[in-house]
C-alpha positions as protocol buffer text, in pm:
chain_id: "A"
residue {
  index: 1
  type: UNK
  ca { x: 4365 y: 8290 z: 7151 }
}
residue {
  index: 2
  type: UNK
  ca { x: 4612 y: 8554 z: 7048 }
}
residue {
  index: 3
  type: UNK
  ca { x: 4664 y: 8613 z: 6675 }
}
residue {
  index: 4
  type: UNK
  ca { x: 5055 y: 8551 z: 6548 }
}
residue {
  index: 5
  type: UNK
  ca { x: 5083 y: 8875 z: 6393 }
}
residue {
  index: 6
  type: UNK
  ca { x: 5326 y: 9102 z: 6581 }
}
residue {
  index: 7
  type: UNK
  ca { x: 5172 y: 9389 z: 6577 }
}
residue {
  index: 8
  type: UNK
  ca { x: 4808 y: 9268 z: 6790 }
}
residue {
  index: 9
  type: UNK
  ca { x: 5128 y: 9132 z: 7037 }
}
residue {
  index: 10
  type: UNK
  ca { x: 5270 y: 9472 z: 7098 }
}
residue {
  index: 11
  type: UNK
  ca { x: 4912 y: 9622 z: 7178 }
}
residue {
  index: 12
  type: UNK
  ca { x: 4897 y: 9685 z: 7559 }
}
residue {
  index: 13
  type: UNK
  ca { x: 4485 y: 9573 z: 7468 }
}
residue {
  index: 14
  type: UNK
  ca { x: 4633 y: 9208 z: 7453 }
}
residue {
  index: 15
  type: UNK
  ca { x: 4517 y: 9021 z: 7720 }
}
residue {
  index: 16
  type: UNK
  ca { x: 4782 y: 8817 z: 7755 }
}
residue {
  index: 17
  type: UNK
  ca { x: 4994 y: 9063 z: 7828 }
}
residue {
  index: 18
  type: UNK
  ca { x: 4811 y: 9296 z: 8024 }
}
residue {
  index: 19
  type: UNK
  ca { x: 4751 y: 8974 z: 8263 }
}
residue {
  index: 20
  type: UNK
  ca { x: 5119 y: 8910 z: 8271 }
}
residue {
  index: 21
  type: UNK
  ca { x: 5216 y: 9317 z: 8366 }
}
residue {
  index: 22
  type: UNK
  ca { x: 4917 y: 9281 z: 8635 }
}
residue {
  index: 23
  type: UNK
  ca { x: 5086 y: 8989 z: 8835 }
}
residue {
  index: 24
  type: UNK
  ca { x: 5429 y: 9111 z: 8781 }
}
residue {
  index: 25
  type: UNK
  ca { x: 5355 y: 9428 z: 8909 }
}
residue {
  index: 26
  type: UNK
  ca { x: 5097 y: 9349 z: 9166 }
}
residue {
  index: 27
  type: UNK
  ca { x: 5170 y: 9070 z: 9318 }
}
residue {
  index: 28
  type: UNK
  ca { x: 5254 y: 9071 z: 9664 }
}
residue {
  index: 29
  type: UNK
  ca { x: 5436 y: 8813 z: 9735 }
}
residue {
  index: 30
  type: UNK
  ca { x: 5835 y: 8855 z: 9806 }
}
residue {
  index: 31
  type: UNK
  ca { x: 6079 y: 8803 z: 9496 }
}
residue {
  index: 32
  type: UNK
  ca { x: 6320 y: 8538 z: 9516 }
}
residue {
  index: 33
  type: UNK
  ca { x: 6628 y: 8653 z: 9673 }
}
residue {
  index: 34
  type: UNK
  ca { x: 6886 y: 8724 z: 9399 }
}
residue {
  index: 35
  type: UNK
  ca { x: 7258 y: 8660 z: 9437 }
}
residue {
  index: 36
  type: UNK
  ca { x: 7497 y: 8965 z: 9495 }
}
residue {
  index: 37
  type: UNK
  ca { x: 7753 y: 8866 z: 9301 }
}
residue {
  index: 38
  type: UNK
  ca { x: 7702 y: 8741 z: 8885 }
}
residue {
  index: 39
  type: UNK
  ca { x: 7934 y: 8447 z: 8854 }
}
residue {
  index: 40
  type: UNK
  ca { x: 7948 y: 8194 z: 8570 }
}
residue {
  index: 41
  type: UNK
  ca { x: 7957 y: 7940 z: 8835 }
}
residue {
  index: 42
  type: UNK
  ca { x: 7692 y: 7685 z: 8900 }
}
residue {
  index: 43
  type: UNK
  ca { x: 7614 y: 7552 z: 9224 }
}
residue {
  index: 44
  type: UNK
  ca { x: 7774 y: 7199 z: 9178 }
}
residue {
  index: 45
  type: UNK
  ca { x: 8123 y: 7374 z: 9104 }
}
residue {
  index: 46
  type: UNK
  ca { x: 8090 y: 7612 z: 9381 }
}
residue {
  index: 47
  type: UNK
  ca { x: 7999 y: 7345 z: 9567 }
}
residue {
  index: 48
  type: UNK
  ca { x: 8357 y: 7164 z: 9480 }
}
residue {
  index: 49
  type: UNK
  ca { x: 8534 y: 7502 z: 9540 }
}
residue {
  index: 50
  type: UNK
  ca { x: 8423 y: 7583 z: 9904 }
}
residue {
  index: 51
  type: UNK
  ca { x: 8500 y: 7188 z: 9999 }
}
residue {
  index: 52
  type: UNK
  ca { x: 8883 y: 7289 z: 9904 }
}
residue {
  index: 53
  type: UNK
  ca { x: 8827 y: 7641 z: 10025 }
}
residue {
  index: 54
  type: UNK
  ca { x: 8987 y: 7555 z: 10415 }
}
residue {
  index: 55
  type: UNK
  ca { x: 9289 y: 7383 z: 10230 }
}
residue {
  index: 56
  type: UNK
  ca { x: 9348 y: 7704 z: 9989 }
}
residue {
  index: 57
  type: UNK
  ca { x: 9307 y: 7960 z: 10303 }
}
residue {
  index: 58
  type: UNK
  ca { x: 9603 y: 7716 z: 10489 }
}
residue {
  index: 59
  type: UNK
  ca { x: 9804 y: 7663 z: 10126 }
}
residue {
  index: 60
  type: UNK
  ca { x: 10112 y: 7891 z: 10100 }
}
residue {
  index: 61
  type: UNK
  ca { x: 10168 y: 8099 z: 9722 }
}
residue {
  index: 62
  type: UNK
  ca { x: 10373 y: 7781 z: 9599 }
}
residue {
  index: 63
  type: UNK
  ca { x: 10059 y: 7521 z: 9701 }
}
residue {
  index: 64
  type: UNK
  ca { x: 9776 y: 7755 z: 9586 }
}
residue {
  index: 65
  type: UNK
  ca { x: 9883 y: 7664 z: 9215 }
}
residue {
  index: 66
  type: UNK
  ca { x: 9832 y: 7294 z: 9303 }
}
residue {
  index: 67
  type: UNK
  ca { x: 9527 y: 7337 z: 9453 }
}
residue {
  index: 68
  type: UNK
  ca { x: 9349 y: 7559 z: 9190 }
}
residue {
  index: 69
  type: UNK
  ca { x: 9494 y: 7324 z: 8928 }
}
residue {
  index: 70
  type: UNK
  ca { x: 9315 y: 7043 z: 9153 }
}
residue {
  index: 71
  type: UNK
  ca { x: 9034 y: 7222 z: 9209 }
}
residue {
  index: 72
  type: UNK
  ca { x: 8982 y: 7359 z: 8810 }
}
residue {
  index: 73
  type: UNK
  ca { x: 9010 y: 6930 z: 8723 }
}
residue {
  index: 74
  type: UNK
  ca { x: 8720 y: 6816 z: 8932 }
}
residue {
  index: 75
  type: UNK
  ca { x: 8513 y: 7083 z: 8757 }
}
residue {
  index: 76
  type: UNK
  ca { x: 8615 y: 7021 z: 8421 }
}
residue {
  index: 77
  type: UNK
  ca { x: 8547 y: 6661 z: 8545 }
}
residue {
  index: 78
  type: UNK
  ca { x: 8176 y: 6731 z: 8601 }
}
residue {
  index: 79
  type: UNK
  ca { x: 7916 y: 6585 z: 8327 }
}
residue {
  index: 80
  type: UNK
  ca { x: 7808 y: 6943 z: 8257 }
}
residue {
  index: 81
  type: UNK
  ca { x: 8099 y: 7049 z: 8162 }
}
residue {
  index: 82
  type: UNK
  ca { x: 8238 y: 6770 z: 7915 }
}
residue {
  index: 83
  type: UNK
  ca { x: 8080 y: 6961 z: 7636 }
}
residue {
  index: 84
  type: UNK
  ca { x: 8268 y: 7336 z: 7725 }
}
residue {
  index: 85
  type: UNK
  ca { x: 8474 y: 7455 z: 7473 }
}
residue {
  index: 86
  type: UNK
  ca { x: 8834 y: 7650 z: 7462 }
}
residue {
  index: 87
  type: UNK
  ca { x: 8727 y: 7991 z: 7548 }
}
residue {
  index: 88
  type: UNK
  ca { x: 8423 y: 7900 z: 7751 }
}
residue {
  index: 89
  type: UNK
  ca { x: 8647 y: 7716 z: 7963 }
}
residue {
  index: 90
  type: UNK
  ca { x: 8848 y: 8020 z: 7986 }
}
residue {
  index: 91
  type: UNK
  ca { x: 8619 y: 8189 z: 8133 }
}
residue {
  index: 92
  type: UNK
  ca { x: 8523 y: 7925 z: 8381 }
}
residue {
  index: 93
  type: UNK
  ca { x: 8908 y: 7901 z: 8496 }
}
residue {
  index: 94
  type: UNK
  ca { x: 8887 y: 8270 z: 8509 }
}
residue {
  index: 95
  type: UNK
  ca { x: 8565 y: 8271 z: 8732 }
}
residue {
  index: 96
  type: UNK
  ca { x: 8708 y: 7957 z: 8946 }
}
residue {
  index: 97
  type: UNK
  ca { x: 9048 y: 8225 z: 9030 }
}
residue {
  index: 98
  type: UNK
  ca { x: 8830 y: 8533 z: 9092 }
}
residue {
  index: 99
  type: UNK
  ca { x: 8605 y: 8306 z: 9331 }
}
residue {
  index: 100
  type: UNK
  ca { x: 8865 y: 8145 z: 9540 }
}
residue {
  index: 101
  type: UNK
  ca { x: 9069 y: 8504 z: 9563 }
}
residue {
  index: 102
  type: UNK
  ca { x: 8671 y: 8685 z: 9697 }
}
residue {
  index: 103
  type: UNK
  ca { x: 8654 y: 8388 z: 9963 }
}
residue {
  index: 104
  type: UNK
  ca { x: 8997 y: 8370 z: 10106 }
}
residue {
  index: 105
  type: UNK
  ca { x: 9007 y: 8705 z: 10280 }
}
residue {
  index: 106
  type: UNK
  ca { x: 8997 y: 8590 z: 10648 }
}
residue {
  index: 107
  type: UNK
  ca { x: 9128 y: 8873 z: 10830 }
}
residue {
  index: 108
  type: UNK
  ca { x: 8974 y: 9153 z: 10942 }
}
residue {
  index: 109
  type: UNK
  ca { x: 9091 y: 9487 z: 10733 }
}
residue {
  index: 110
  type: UNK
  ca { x: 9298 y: 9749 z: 10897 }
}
residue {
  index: 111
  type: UNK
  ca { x: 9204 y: 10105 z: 11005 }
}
residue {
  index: 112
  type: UNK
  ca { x: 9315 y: 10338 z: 10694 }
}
residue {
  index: 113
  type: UNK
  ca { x: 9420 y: 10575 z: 10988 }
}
residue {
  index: 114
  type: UNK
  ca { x: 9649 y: 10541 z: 11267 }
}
residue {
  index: 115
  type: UNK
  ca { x: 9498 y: 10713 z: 11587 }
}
residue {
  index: 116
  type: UNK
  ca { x: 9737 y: 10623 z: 11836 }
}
residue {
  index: 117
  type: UNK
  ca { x: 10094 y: 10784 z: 11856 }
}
residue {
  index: 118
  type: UNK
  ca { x: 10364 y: 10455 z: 11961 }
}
residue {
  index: 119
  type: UNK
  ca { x: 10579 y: 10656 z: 12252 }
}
residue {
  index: 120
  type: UNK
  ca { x: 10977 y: 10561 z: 12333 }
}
residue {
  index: 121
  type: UNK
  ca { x: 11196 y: 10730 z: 12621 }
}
residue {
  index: 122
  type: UNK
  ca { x: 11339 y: 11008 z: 12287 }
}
residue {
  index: 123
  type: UNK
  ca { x: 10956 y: 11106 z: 12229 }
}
residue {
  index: 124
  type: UNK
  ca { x: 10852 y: 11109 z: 12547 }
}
residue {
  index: 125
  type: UNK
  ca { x: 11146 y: 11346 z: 12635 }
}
residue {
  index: 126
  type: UNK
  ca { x: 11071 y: 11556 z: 12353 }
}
residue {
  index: 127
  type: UNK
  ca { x: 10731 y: 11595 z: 12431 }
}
residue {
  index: 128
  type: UNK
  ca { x: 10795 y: 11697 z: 12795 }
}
residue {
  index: 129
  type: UNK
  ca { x: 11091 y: 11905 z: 12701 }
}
residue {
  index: 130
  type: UNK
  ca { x: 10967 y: 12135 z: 12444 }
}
residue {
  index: 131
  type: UNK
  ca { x: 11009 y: 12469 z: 12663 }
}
residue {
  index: 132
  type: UNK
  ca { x: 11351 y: 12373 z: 12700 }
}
residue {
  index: 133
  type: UNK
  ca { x: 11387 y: 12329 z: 12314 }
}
residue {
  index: 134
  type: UNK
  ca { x: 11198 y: 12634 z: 12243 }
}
residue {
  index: 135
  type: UNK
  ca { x: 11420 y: 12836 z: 12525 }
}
residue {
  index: 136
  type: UNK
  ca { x: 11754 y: 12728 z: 12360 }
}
residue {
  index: 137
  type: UNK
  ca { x: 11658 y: 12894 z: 12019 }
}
residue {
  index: 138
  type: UNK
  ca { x: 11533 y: 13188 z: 12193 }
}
residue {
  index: 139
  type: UNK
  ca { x: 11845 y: 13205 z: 12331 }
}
residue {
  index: 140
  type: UNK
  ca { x: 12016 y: 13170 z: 12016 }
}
residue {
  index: 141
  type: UNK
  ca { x: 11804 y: 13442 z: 11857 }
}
residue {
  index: 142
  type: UNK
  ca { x: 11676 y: 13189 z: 11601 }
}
residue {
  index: 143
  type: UNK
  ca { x: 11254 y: 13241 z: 11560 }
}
residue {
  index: 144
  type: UNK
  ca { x: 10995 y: 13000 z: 11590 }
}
residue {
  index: 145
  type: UNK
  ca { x: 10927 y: 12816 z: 11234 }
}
residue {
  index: 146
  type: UNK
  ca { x: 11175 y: 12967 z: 11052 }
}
residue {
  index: 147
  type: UNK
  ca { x: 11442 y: 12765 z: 10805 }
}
residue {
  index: 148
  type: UNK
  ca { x: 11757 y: 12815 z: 11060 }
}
residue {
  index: 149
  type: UNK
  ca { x: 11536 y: 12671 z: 11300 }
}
residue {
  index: 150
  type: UNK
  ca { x: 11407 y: 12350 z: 11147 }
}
residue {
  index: 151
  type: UNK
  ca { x: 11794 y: 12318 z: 11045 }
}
residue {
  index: 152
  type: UNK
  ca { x: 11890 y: 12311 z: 11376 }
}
residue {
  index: 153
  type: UNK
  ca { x: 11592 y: 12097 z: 11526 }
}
residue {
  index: 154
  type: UNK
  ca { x: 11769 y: 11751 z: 11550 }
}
residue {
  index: 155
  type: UNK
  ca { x: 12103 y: 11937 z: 11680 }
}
residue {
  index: 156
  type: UNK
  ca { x: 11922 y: 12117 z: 12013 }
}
residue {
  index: 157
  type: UNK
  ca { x: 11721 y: 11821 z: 12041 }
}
residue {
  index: 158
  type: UNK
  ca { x: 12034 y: 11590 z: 12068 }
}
residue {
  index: 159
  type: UNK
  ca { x: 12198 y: 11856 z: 12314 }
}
residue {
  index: 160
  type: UNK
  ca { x: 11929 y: 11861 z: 12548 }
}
residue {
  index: 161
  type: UNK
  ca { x: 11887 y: 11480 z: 12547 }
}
residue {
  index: 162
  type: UNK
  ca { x: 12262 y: 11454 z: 12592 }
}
residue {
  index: 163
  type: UNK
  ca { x: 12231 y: 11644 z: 12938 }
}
residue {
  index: 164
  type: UNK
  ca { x: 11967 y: 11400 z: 13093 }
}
residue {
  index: 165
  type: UNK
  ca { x: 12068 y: 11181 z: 13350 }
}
residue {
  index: 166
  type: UNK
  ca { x: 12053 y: 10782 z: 13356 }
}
residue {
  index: 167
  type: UNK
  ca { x: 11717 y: 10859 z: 13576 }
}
residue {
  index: 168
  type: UNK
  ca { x: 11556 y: 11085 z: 13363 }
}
residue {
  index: 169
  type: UNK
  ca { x: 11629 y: 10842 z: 13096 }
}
residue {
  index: 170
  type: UNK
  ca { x: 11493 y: 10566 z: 13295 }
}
residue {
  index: 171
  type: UNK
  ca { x: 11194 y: 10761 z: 13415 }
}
residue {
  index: 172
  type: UNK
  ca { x: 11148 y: 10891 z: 13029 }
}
residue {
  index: 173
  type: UNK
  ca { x: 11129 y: 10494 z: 12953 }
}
residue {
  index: 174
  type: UNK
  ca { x: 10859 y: 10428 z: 13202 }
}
residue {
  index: 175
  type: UNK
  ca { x: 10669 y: 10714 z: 13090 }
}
residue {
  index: 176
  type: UNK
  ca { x: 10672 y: 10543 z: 12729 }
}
residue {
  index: 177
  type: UNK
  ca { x: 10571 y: 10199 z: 12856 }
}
residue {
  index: 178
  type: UNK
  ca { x: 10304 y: 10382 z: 13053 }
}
residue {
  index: 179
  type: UNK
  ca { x: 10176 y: 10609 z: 12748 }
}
residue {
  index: 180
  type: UNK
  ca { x: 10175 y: 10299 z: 12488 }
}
residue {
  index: 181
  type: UNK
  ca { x: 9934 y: 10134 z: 12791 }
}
residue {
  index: 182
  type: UNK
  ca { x: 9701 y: 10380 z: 12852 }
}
residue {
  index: 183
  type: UNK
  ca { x: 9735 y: 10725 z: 12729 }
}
residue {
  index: 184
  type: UNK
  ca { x: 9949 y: 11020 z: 12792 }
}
residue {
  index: 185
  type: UNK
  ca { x: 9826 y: 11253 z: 13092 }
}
residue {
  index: 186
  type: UNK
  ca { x: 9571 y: 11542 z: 12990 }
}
residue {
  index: 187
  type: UNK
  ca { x: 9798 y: 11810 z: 13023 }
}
residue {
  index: 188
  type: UNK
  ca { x: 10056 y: 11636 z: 12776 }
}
residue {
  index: 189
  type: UNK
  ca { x: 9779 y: 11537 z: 12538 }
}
residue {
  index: 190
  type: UNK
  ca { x: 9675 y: 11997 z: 12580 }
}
residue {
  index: 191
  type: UNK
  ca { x: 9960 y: 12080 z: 12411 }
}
């Protein structure tokens, strides 16, 4: 038997605890699986919480209040937690709120990038019409890029659009409907 005086305890000769360091170590069986998240939430109230979870997914923002005030009384309601006191309870209503916001996300999230481009008959037209666009500024005498042209932009754009037919417009329509189906054709999508 082990002595009581603290320094024979924190010799690494001590049997004791050399045994303990060999089976923690060494052993070779698998851990017990350990929970992702640390939560000050037992398994009973949890339990309570994912039984109302379904109700709180289908609750508006005005009947989510009820709910988690519903919800936060049958906890408080549980044997265990008769004895809690002000700001332990605080911190239980605080893990009950971050817990039900975690497990309500349903949805699947949304690409952070767009990689489609949403066509209509005045993009399509622009698209297929920039040599005309181009030719009118070269025509002008106004280059590429610069600020006369970019002021211009909307103005030679509306021209040219102005001058279509009802058919072209129609076609140009089609063309969108097609585009937002499938894709543009390869030689639009080379430019």
């Amino acid at each position: 038997m082990a002595s009581n005086d603290c320094s024979s305890r924190s010799s690494t000769e001590d049997p004791d605890i050399h045994q303990v360091q060999e089976e923690s170590f060494d052993s070779l069986e698998p851990e017990a699986p350990k929970a992702m998240v640390k939560t000050n939430l037992r398994e009973d109230e949890v339990k309570v919480l994912e039984d109302a979870l379904e109700a709180w997914k289908a609750a508006n923002k005005n009947q989510r209040k009820g709910l988690q005030n519903a919800m936060k009384v049958r906890i408080k309601n549980i044997p265990a937690n008769s004895t809690l006191k002000g700001h332990e309870w605080d911190k239980k209503k605080k893990g009950i709120k971050n817990w039900l916001y975690n497990h309500s996300h349903t949805c699947a999230q949304k690409a952070l990038v767009k990689y489609s481009h949403k066509w209509n008959a005045r993009s399509v037209i622009i698209k297929l019409r920039t040599k005309d666009i181009v030719a009118k500024f070269e025509k002008d005498g106004i280059p590429q890029g610069s600020s006369n042209m970019i002021k211009g932009y909307q103005k030679v754009v509306g021209s040219v659009i102005g001058n279509l037919t009802q058919e072209e417009w129609d076609a140009a329509a089609e063309d969108a409907v097609q585009w937002n189906k499938e894709q543009p054709p390869a030689e639009v999508q080379a430019e």
